[in-house]
GUDOMAR-797431 format. One record per atom (N, C-alpha, C, O, CB): x, y, z. Coordinates in steps of 0.2 Angstrom, whole numbers, plus 5000, padded with zeros to 4 digits. Glycine has a CB too. Layout:
# residues N
XYZ...
This chain:
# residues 268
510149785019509549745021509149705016509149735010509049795025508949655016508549605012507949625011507649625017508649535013507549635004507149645006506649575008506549525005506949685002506249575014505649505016504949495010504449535009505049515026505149455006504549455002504149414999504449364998504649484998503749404999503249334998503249334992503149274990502449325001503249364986503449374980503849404976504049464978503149374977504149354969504949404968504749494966504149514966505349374959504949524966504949604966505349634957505849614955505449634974504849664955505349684951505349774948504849814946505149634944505849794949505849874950505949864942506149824939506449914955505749934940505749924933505850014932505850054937504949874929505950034926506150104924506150124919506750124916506650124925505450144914505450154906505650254904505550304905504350144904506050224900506250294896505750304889505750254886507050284893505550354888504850354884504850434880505150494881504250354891504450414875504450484869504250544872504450594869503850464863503850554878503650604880503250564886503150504887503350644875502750624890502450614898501650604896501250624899502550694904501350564889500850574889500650504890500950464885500650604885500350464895500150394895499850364890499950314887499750364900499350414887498950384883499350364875499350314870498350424884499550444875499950444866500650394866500850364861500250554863500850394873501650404871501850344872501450304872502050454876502550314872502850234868503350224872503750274872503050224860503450194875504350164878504850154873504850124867504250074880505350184874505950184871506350134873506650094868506250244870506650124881507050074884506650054892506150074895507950114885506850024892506449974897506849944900507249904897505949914894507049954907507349904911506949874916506549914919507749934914507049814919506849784923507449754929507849724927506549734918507549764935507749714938507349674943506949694948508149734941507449614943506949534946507449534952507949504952506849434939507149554958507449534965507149454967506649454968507249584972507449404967506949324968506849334979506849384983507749214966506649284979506449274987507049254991507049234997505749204988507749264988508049224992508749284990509349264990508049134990508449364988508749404985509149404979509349464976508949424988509349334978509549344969509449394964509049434965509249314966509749404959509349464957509649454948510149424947509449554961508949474943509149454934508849524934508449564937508549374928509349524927509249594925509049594917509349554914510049634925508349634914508249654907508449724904508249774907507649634905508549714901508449764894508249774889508349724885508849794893507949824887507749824880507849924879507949974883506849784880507849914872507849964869507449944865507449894863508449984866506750004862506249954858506050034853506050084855505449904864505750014846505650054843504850084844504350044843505850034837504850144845504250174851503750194844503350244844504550254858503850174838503450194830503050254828502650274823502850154828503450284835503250364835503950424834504550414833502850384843503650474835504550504835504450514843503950504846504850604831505250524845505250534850505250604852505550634847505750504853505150654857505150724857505850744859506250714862504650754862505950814858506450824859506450844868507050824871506650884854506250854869506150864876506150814881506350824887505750884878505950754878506150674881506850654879507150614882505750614878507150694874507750644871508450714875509050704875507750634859508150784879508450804882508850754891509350754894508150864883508150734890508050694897508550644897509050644900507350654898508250604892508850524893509250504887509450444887508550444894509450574880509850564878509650524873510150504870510150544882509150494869508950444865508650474860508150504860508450404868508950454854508650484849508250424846508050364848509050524845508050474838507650414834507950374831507850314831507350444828508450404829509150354826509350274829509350224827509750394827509450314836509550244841509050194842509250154846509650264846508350194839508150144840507650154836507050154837507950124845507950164829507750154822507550064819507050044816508350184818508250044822508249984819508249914827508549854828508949984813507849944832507649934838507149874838506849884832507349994841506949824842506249774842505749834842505949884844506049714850505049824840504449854841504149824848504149754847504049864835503749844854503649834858503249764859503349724864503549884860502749754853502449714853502849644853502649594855502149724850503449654848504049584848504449574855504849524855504649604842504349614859504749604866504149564872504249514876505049684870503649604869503249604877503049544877502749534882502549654878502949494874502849394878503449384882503349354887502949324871503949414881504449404885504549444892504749424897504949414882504349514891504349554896503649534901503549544907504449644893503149494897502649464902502849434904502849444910502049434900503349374903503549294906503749344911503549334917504149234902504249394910504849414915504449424924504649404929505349494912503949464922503449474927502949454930502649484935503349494926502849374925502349364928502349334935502849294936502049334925501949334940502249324948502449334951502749304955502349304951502349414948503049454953502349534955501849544951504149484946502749574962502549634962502849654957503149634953502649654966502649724959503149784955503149854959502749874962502849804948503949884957504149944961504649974957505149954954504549924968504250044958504550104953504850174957504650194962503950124948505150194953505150284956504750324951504850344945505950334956504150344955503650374952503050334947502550364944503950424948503350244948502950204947502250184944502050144939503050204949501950214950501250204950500850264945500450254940500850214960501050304946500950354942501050354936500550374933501150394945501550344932501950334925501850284924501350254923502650344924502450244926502950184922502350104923502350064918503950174928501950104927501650054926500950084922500750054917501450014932500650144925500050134918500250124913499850094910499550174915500850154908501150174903501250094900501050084895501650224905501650044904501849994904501049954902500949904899502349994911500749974905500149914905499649934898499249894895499549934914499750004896499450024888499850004884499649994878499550104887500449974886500849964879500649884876500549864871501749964881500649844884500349764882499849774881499649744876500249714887499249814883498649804880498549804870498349774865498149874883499149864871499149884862499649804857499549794851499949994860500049764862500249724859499649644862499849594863501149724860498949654863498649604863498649564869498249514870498849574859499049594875499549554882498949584884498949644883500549584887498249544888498149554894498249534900498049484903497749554894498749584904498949534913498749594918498749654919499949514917498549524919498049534925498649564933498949534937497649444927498449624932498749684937498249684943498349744946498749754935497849644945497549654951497749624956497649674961497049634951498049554959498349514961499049544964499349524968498249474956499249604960500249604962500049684965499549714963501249604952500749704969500949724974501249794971501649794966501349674978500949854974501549914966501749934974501449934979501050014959502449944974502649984978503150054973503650044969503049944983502850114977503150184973503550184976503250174981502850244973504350194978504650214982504950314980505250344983505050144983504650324974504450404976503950444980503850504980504450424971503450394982502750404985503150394992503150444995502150344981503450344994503850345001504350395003504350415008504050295002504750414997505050474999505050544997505550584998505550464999504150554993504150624995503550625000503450685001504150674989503150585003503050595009503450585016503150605021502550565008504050565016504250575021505150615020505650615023504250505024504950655012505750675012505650725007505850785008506350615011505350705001504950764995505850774992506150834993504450855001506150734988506650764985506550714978506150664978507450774991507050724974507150694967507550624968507850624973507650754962507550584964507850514963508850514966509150474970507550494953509050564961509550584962509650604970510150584974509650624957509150664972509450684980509250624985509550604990508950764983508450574982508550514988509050464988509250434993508150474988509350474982510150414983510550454986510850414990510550404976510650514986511250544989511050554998511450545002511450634983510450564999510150575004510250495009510450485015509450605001509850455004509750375007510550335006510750305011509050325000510850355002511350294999512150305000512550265000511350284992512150405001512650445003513250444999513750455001512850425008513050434991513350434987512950464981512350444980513650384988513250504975512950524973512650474966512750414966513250584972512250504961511950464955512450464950512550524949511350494952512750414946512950444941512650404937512750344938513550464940512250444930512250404924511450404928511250354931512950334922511250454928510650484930510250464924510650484919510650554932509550444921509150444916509350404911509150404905509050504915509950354916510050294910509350254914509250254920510950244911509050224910508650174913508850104917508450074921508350164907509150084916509750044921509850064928509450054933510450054918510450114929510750154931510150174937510250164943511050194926509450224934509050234938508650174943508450184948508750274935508550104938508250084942508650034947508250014951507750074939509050014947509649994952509550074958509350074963510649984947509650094956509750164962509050154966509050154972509650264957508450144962507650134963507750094972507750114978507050074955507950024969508149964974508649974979508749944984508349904969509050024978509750034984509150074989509050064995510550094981508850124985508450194990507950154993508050154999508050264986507450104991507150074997507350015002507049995007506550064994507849994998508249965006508449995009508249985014508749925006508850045008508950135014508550125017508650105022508950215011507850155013507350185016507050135023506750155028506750205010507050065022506750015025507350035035507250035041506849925019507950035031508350055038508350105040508350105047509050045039508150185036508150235039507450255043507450295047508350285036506750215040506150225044505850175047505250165048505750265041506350135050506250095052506250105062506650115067506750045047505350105061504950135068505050215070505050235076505150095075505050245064504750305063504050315062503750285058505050335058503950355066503250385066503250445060503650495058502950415073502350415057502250455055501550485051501150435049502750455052501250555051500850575052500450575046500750575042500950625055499750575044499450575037498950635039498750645044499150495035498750655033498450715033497750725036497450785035498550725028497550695039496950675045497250665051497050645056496350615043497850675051498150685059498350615062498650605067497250715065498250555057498450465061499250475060499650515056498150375054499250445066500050435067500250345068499850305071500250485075500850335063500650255061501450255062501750315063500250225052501750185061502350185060502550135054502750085055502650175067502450155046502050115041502750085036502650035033501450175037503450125036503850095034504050025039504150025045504350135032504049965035504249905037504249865030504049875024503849875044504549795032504849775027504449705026504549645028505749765028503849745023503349715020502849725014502449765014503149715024503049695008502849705003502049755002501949815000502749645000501649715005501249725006500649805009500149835007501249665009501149805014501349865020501449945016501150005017502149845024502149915011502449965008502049965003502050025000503149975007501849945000501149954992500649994996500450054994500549854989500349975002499850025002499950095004499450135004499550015005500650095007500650165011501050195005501250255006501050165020501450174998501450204993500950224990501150274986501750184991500250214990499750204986499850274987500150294992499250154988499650334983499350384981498350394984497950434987499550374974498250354981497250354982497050294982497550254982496750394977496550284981496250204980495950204974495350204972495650184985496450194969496250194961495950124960495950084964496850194955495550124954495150064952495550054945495750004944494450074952495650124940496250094935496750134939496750154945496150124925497350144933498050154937497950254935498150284940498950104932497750284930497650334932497350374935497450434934497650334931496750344940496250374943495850414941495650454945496450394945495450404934494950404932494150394935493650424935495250374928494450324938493950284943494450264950495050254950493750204940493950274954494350284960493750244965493150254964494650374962493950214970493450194975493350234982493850244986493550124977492750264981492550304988492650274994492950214995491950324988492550314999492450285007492050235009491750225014492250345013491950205003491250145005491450085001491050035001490550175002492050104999492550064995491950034986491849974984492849985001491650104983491050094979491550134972491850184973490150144983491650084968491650144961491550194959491050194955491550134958491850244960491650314960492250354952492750354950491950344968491750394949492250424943492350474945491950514949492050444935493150484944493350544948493850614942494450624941493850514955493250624940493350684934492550724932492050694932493750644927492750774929492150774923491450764929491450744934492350704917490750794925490350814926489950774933489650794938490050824919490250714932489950644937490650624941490750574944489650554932491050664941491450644947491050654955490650694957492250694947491350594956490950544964490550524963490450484967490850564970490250534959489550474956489550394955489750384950489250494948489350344959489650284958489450274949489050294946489250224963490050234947490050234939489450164937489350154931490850214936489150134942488650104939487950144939487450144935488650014943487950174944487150244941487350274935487050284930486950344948488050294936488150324928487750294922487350314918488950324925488150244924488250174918487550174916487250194910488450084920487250154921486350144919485950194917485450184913486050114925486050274923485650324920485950364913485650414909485450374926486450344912486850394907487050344900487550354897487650414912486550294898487050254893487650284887488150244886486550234889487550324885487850334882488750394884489250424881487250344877488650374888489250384893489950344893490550364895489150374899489650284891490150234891490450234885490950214884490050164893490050254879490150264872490550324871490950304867489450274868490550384873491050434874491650424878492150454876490850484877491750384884492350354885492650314882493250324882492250334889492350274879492750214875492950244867493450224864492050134874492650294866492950354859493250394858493350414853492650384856493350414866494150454868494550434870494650374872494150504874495050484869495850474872495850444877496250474880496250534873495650404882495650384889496150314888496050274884494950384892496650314894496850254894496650164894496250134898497050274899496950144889496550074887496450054894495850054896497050004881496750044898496650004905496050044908495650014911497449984911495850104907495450134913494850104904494550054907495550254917494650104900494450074896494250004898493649984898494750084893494749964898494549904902494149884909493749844912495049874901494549934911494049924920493349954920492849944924494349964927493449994914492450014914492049954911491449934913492250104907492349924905492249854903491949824907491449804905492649824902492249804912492149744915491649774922491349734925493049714918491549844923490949854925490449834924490049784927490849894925490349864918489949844912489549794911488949784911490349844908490049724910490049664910489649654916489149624915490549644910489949664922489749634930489249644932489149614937489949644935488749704927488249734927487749674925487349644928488249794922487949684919487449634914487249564917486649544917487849604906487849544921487749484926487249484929487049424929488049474929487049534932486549534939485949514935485449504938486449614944
């Protein structure tokens, strides 16, 4: 099945020093660019992450220090890895959650502001552990009927990424299904747009959900002492709140969207 799409799609798959968004670095980077007419360009990179890598990451995909010792540093790739993307969605396994915040920290740290408001995330592990709840490896084998191999190559998985949600588009395709207030929808179809939201996790405002929009569709922080408190009463009764956000470890992008609160404030 092709996927229907009003813009190119690009599944992508970062291999990384370890699981922390905020500390941690890309080591290999794959990208594949599906065009509108299903074509499809392939990148790679291997990139020096100027950190060490953990050993517990390098159990995973096999990558040591060595191997991208004498690697680009991320900042020397990412004008290119921007062009590749730009005006395009994006679709991952486990995606929304990882590989694009992580992805979107790394441009900030090389100067690349893009603008992520505009494109489409579709998780397609978000689609199949709500309708199936198994590992990348069991949805291939499950979706594709053939097993993985060369599991936690970054390639390798994300080609797999793009076989499993064309599967998934024929296997739940006018399947019902139930959400946890009881709606019954029939929500896989082969629509960018469709499958972004019904991957969606919550209604984040950055990509970790730091900030998240309530049932009123109002900026709400969703942690810590003022979680659900709209973040502009924060802002205003709490000044110096934004000064302890902006001096912690917190993700540059949830950084920047408090920014731009901020800013939109001052406007009024």
């Amino acid at each position: 099945m092709q996927l229907q799409l009003k813009n190119p799609v690009v599944f992508l798959d970062l291999e990384t020093t370890g699981i922390d968004i905020v500390k941690d670095r890309i080591v290999e980077i794959a990208l594949l660019k599906v065009q509108l007419d299903g074509s499809e360009e392939e990148l790679l990179y291997r990139v020096n992450p100027e950190i060490p890598i953990s050993a517990e990451a390098t159990r995973v995909h096999g990558i040591t220090n060595e191997d991208v010792a004498n690697e680009p540093k991320f900042k020397e790739v990412a004008k290119k890895l921007a062009k590749f993307i730009e005006g395009c969605d994006l679709a991952g396994f486990n995606s929304n959650r990882f590989d694009i915040p992580l992805l979107a920290e790394e441009f900030l740290r090389a100067d690349i502001d893009i603008d992520m408001k505009k494109r489409k995330f579709i998780d397609v592990q978000a689609i199949f552990h709500k309708m199936e709840k198994r590992t990348l490896a069991a949805a291939y084998l499950f979706y594709c009927k053939k097993p993985l191999t060369d599991a936690h190559s970054a390639l390798a998985d994300t080609r797999a990424t793009y076989e499993v949600l064309k599967s998934q588009l024929e296997t739940y395709q006018g399947v019902e299904y139930e959400d946890n207030k009881g709606k019954k929808s029939t929500p896989i179809v082969n629509d960018v747009e469709k499958l972004s939201e019904f991957s969606a996790y919550d209604h984040n405002v950055d990509f970790v959900g730091r900030i998240v929009y309530n049932d009123k569709g109002v900026e709400v922080f969703n942690f810590g002492k003022n979680k659900g408190v709209p973040v502009e009463k924060v802002l205003e009764e709490q000044p110096g709140y934004f000064g302890w956000i902006m001096n912690s470890e917190f993700p540059l992008y949830t950084k920047k969207v408090l920014t731009q609160i901020k800013l939109r404030m001052m406007e009024k």
